[in-house]
Structures are given as C-alpha cells and as structure tokens.
C-alpha positions in Angstrom: 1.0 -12.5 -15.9 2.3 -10.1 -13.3 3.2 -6.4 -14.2 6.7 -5.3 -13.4 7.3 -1.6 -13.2 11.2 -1.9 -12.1 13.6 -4.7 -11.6 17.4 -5.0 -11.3 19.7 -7.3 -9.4 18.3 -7.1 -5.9 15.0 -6.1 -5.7 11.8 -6.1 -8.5 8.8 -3.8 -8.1 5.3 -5.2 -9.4 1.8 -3.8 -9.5 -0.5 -6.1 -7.3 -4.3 -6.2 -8.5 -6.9 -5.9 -5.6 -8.3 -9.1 -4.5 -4.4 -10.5 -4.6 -2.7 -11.5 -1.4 1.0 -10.6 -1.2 1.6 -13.1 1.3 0.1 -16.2 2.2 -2.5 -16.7 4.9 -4.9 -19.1 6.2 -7.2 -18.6 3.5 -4.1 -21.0 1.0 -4.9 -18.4 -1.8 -2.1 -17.7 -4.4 -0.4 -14.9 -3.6 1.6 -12.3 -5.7 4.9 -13.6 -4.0 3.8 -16.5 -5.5 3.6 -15.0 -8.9 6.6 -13.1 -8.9 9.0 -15.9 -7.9 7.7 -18.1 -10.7 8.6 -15.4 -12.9 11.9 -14.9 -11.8 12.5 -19.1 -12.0 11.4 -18.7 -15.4 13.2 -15.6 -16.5 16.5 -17.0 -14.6 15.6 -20.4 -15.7 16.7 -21.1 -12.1 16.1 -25.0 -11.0 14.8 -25.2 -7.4 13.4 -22.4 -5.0 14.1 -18.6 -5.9 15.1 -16.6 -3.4 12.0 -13.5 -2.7 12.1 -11.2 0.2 8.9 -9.7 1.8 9.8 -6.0 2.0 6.3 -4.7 3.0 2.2 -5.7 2.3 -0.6 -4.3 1.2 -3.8 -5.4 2.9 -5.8 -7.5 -0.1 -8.5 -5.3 -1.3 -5.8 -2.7 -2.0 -4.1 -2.2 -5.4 -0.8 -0.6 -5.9 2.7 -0.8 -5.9 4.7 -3.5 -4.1 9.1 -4.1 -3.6 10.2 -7.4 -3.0 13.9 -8.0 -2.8 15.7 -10.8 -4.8 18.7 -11.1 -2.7 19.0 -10.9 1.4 21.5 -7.9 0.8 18.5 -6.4 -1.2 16.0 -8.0 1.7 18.1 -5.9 4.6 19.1 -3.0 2.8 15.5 -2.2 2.0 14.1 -3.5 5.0 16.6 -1.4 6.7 15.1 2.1 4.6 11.2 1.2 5.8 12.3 1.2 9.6 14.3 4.3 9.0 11.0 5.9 7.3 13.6 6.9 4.2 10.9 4.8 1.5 8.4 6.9 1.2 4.6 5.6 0.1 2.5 7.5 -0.7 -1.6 6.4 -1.4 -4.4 7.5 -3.4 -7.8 7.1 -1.3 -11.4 7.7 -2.8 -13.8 8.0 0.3 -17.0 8.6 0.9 -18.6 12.0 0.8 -17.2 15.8 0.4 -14.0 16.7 2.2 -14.0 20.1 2.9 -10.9 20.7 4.9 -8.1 20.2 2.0 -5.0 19.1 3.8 -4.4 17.8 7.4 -2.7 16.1 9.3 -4.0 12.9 11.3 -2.9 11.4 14.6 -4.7 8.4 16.6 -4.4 5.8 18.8 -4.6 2.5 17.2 -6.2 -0.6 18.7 -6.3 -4.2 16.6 -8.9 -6.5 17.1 -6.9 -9.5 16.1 -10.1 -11.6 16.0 -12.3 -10.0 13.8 -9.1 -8.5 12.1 -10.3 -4.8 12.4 -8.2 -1.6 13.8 -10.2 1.0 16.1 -8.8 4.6 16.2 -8.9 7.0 19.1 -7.8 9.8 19.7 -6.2 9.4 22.8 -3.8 6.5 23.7 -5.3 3.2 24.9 -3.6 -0.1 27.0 -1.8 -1.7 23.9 -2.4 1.4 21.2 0.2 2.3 18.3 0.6 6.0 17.4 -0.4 6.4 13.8 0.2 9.6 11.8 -1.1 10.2 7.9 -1.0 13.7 6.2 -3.9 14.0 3.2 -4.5 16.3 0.9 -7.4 16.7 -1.5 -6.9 15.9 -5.2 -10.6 16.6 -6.5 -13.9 15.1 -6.0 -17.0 13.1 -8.2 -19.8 13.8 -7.1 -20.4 12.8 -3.5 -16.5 11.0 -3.4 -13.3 12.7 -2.6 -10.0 11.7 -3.9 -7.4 12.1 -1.4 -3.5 11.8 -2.0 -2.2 10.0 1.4 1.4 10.3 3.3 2.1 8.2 5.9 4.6 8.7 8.6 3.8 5.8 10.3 3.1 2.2 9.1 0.2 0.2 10.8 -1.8 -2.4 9.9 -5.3 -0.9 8.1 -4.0 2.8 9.5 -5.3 4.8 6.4 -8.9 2.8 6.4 -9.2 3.2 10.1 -8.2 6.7 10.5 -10.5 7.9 7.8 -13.0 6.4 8.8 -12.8 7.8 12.6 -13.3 11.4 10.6 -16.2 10.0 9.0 -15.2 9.7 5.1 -14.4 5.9 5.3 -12.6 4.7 2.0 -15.4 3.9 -0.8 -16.3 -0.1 -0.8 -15.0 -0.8 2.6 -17.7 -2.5 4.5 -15.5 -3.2 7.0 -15.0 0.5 8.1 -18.5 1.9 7.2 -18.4 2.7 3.6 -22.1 2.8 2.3 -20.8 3.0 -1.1 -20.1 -0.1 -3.4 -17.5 -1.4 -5.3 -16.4 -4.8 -7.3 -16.3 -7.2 -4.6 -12.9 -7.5 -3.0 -11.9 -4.0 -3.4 -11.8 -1.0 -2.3 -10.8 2.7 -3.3 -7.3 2.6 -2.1 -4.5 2.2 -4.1 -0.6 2.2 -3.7 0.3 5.4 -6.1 3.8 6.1 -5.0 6.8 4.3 -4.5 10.1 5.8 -3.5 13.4 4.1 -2.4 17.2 4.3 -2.5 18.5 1.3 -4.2 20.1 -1.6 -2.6 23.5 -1.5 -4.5 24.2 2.3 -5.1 21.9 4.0 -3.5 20.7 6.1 -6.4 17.0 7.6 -5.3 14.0 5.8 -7.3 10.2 7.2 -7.5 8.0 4.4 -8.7 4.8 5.9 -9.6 1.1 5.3 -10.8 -0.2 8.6 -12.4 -4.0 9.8 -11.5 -7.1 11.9 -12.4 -10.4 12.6 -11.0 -11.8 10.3 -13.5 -10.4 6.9 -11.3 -6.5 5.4 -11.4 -4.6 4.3 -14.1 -2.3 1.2 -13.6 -0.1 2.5 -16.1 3.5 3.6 -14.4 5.7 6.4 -14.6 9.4 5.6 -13.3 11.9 8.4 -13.0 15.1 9.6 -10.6 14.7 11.7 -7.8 
C-alpha cells in the first residue's frame, strides 16, 4: 500500500520507504514506480499499461518524498522546473557526531566511481568532476548525532552523502561513506522532508512537506500553498 501525499491530473506525490527503489535496476527488485502505477490501473480501473513519468530518484536507502507525473504534459512541465532549479527539495540529514558550525554552505568537486557506485568529493575540480553546492543548517542534536536541514542547489548523484562526509560527519548508517554508527539495514538517516513545485496545469505553487523533531522523522505530511 503506497502513501500518497498529493495527486491531481498530471502528476501524484508518494512517500517512498527506505530500502524501496524508485526505479528499476539490475538488482529486478520492485520498485515504487512499480507500486504507484498499479495503483493508478486500479484507481482508474485503466486496462493495459498506465502511463508514469520518472520526474527525479532518490538513492534506495533514502526515505522521503517522490513526484511522478501521470501525463507527458505533466512529465515535461515538471521535468522542465527541476532543470530550471524552480522545485525546490529540501532534506533532513542525521550524521555522525557534533556539528558545531550551524549553517554553511558547501561546494566540491564531484567524481563517480561508476564501478563500485560511490561519489568522491574534492575540493578543487578534477578531469570529469561535477560542481556540487548544498547549504545546511543545524536543527538540534541527540547525543553524539546532529540533525541537519539540507538545501541543494545542485543535483548529483549521492551529493549530500558524499559531501558530508568529506567534512567528516557522514550521514548516520552509511557504510558506504564512513558512518560508524548503525542503523536498520538498508537505510540510512536521510530523508526527503520537503517538496516544492509549481503545478503542471496552473501553475499554482505546492509545498509538499514531512514535519520533524529532534526525537527522529515523522512520515506523517503536511501539504499547504506557497
């Protein structure tokens, strides 16, 4: 049963669980497009294929909010806001250790190893690097975690995991990036909080949101105009 926190005519926003791929890989898992378009041949009680577009992914250990459009108008339009940085996400990280300084801004130089599917950040730029930029600010801490709200201003592949780590407070349960903390296997302390768009067919601004405290993250939703 998949959790939808918005839908209307052109696109549907869901939450996706850690541990869930949106899209398919080699692995042959089910994916949440997978969920989500058997809920809209249900709902629709549409014979055949349904039509879902991939607007954006989160990487699977991650948890959070995720737009998929249900019509290519819906596909383009909102594929068209994520290149233009006009959807803003926005992501709540718990990491490892005390983070003194409370806001900063980021910048690296980030290098994929498409092999063993890991991201190296530097801080100058290397042959074949991507710029990546993140703002954080601190939200409050448990013991030796930190809870950090996280802006992007550029989208790359495992740029918040990588780029925390690099200043030494990886993201707590990711192995992958140094994390000597432990979580349930498959995920890790990053999570999708924030979701905000102009809608396909009117353009009226949306904030999709998942509230927080210092206790953990609720998957519970708050929707609301901006």
């Amino acid at each position: 049963m998949i959790k939808v926190l918005y839908e209307d005519n052109h696109c549907i926003i869901v939450y996706k669980p850690a541990g869930v791929l949106v899209q398919s890989d080699k692995t042959g898992d089910r994916t949440l497009g997978d969920d989500v378009k058997d809920y809209l041949k249900e709902k629709g009680n549409k014979p055949g294929e349904v039509f879902l577009g991939i607007v954006h992914r989160l990487d699977r250990p991650v948890d959070g909010i995720v737009i998929f459009a249900k019509t290519s108008k819906g596909a383009s339009r909102l594929s068209a806001q994520l290149r233009n940085h006009e959807m803003e996400k926005v992501y709540l990280a718990w990491v490892d250790g005390v983070v003194l300084e409370r806001e900063k801004t980021l910048k690296n130089y980030l290098v994929k190893d498409e092999q063993r599917n890991i991201v190296r950040a530097f801080s100058m730029p290397r042959p074949d690097s991507k710029e990546a930029i993140l703002s954080y600010k601190v939200i409050g801490y448990r013991g030796q975690t930190t809870l950090l709200e996280v802006q992007l201003q550029t989208g790359r592949s495992h740029q918040i995991r990588a780029q925390l780590a690099v200043i030494g407070h990886p993201i707590v349960g990711d192995e992958k990036y140094g994390s000597l903390l432990t979580r349930e296997k498959g995920t890790i302390g990053l999570t999708a909080s924030k979701l905000c768009f102009n809608l396909p067919v009117g353009g009226e601004r949306k904030c999709i949101e998942i509230p927080v405290d210092t206790t953990g993250v609720s998957a519970e939703y708050i929707e609301r105009t901006c």
